[in-house]
C-alpha positions, 0 to 999 in steps of 0.5 A: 788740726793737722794740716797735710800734704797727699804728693814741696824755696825757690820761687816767691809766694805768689804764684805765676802767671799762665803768661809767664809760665808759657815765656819760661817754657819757652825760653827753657826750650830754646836753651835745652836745644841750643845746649845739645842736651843730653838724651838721659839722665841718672836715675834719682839717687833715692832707691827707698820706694817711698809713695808720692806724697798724699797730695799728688804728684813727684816725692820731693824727697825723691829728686826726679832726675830722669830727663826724657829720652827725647829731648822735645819739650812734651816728651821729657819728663821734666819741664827743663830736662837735662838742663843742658847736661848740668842734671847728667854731671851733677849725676855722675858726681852722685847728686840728685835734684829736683824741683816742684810747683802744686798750684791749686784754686778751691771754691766753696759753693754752698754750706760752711761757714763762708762761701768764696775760694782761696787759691794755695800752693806749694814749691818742693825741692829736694836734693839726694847724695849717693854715697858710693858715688861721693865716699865709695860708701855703696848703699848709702843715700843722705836727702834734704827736702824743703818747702815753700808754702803759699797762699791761704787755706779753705778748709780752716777758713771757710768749711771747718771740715777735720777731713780738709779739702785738700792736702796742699794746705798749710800755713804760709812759710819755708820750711825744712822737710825732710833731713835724712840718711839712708844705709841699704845692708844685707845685699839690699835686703834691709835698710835704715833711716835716720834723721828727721822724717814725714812718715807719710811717705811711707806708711799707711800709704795707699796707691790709688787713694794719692789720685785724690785731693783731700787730704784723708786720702794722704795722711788719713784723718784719724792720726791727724786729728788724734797725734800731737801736732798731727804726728810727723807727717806733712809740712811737719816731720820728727826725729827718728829711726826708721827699719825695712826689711824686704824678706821675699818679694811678697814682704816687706816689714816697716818699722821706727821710732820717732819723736812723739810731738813734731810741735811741742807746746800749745797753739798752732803746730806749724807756727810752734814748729814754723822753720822746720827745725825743731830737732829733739826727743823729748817728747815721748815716742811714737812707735809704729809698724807695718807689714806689706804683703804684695801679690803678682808682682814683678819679680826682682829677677829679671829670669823669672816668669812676668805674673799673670794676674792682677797685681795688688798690696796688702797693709796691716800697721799699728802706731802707739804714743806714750804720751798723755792724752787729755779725755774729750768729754769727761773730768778728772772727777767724772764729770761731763766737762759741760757740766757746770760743777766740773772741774774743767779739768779732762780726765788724762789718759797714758798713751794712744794707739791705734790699729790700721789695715790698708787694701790696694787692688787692680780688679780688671785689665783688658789685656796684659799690655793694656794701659787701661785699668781699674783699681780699688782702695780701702783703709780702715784706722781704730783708736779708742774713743775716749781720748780720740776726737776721731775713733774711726777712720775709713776711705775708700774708692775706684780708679780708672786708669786711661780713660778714653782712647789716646788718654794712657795716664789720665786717672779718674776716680771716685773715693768716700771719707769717713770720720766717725767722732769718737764716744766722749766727744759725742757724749759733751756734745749731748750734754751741751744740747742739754743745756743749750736747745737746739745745739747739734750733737755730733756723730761723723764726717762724711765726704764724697770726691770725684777727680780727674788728672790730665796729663798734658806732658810727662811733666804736666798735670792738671786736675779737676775735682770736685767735693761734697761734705755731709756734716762737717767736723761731724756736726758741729755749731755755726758760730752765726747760729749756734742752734743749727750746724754747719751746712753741708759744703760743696766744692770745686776745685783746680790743681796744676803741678809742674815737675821742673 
């Protein structure tokens, strides 16, 4: 099962203390007045957009470079700002860099198969090069991310949910990310991407669904649980070709091909693909696409009229993988693969598909200048039910935006995830009630999710969340007590992430 990111090797595994956090905020403090910082810094070199990434928080492969125009500690936009200027020369030379701690602490109070918490976390980094800077290419961007995964996860350990709580999860170790270059043609018009690649930043991408935790919200659950390896999306990524193309201000067309197994092999992806660098393409193909259709957008000319209505985005995708996907319930005679003259062997199906569509939309605002609002998300994912664990994904939810007086950027917000087991996999788990009393049939995931982000400065957040699972992994047996399912979960949780 894909473990992902929703928002990445600097610092040891094991997470700082609050006492020594506040002395390094300290001292950073005390260099950045005593270096004369600079009031501003250059703007991160990468200009693709991308989302931030599924688990909230700065893109790391978008080095937040811009430091605060004021340069006390709670205004600028990075714990150490300028850095004493060094950020504003490694600017000027076309260099790009930024660094990220997510710390979070998840608890399950009821159900599962365990109760407890396990704190995990992940330290981002990435670095971004302007061509046209360096070689007097223009729009030319070459990036490098990585990351340093810490601590332990809850979902694998103690809930068994396909949808995990949270999208930090993943197994402990540094690892490359991301290994790209990006070239802008045709006036900015079109640009391409090549090298190793998470498509999680950029496709199926919602901008309210990143408010929450889960990991559904990020990379959903359908291609998660249905791609080999999870598809190249977090902590894993896959060689390949990526084409965008931005018509008119309202289209934008996303298109690639990648490497169609991130992990190649059998067991664990993430310990198959354990450093990241496991470049190749001889794993089928995946081939994905994307049309984007924006509506009251700002528009790229600063001449023309602000719009006046409520802005939102529309996504129609689709991904296919060429290759073979073992059936989830029946043989390659026929056969339930619970009955006992079966071969053992799944039926192999060519290829896996599915079909995607993806709804961003701010329904009210008091005013036009107003940083209060409310938005809404929906995502819908398809894929046939014969080879697919998961047929069916489907989220949604509502955020608002400033919440209370003097609170601008807090952010809270209620989503639901769906994960309807596809029909084989239903099917094996009937016949096994037939030959097991009492062994639960499985029919879908559901899991509902209140947040809340406080922003305590530009480069400070804190998040409180709190989870409920209906059915987890759609119905599946305790392994203490076979005849009965897992118990439905609660969770709680805490999430801190600081943008150095």
């Amino acid at each position: 099962m894909k473990k992902n990111l929703k928002t990445r090797v600097l610092t040891s595994s094991t997470p700082l203390s609050l006492a020594v956090l506040l002395a390094f905020v300290t001292a950073a403090e005390a260099f950045a007045q005593s270096s004369g910082e600079a009031p501003s810094a250059p703007a991160a070199a990468d200009s693709s957009a991308q989302q931030p990434p599924a688990a909230g928080g700065a893109d790391a492969s978008q080095p937040n470079q811009a430091a605060a125009a004021s340069t006390g500690l709670w205004d600028r936009s990075n714990l150490l700002g300028d850095m004493g200027g060094l950020r504003s020369w490694m600017g000027n030379y076309g260099v790009t860099f930024g660094l990220q701690e997510t710390s979070e602490y998840m608890n399950n109070l009821s159900g599962g198969t365990h109760r407890g918490g396990a704190y995990d976390g992940v330290t981002q980094f990435g670095f971004g090069l302007d061509t046209q800077k360096v070689f007097g290419l223009p729009g030319g961007i070459f990036n490098v991310s990585g990351l340093q995964i810490h601590g332990t996860n809850l979902s694998e350990r103690n809930l068994q949910t396909l949808q995990l709580a949270t999208g930090v999860e993943a197994d402990a170790g540094t690892r490359l990310w991301e290994l790209w270059y990006q070239q802008s043609l045709l006036g900015g018009k079109v640009d391409v991407k090549v090298g190793q690649q998470s498509l999680d930043q950029e496709f199926m991408v919602s901008q309210y669904a990143n408010t929450f935790m889960n990991a559904t919200f990020g990379w959903s659950v359908l291609p998660s649980v249905d791609l080999p390896g999870g598809g190249p999306a977090y902590p894993l990524s896959s060689l390949g070709v990526r084409v965008r193309a931005t018509p008119t201000d309202a289209i934008t067309v996303l298109g690639g091909v990648f490497d169609g197994n991130p992990a190649p092999g059998t067991g664990d992806p993430q310990k198959l693909n354990a450093s990241g660098t496991n470049f190749n393409l001889h794993n089928g193909a995946l081939v994905i696409g994307e049309v984007q259709y924006a509506i009251n957008q700002p528009s790229s000319n600063p001449n023309d009229p602000k719009p006046s209505g409520l802005q939102g985005t529309y996504k129609l995708g689709f991904w296919y993988n060429s290759n073979r996907f073992a059936d989830t319930g029946y043989d390659n005679n026929g056969l339930s693969l619970a009955n006992p003259a079966s071969t053992g062997v799944p039926a192999s199906h060519s290829g896996d598909y599915s079909i995607y569509a993806v709804a961003d939309q701010m329904v009210w605002r008091p005013s036009e200048d107003s940083p209060q609002s409310v938005g809404v998300f929906a995502r819908v994912m398809g894929a046939p039910g014969d080879r697919n664990l998961v047929d069916l994904g489907v989220n949604a939810g509502v955020t608002l935006k400033a919440p209370f007086k003097g609170r601008d950027n807090d952010v809270v917000g209620l989503a639901v995830g769906y994960a309807h087991i596809g029909s084989h996999a239903q099917d094996l788990a009937s016949a096994q009630a037939n030959a097991t009393p009492g062994y639960p049939s499985r029919s879908a995931e559901t899991i509902l999710e209140a947040t809340y982000q406080y922003q305590v400065a530009p480069w400070w957040q804190i998040q409180a969340d709190f989870q409920y699972a209906f059915r987890p992994a759609g119905g599946i047996p305790n392994p203490e007590n076979p005849s009965q399912r897992v118990g439905d979960e609660a969770i709680v949780g805490l999430r801190t992430t600081v943008a150095f």
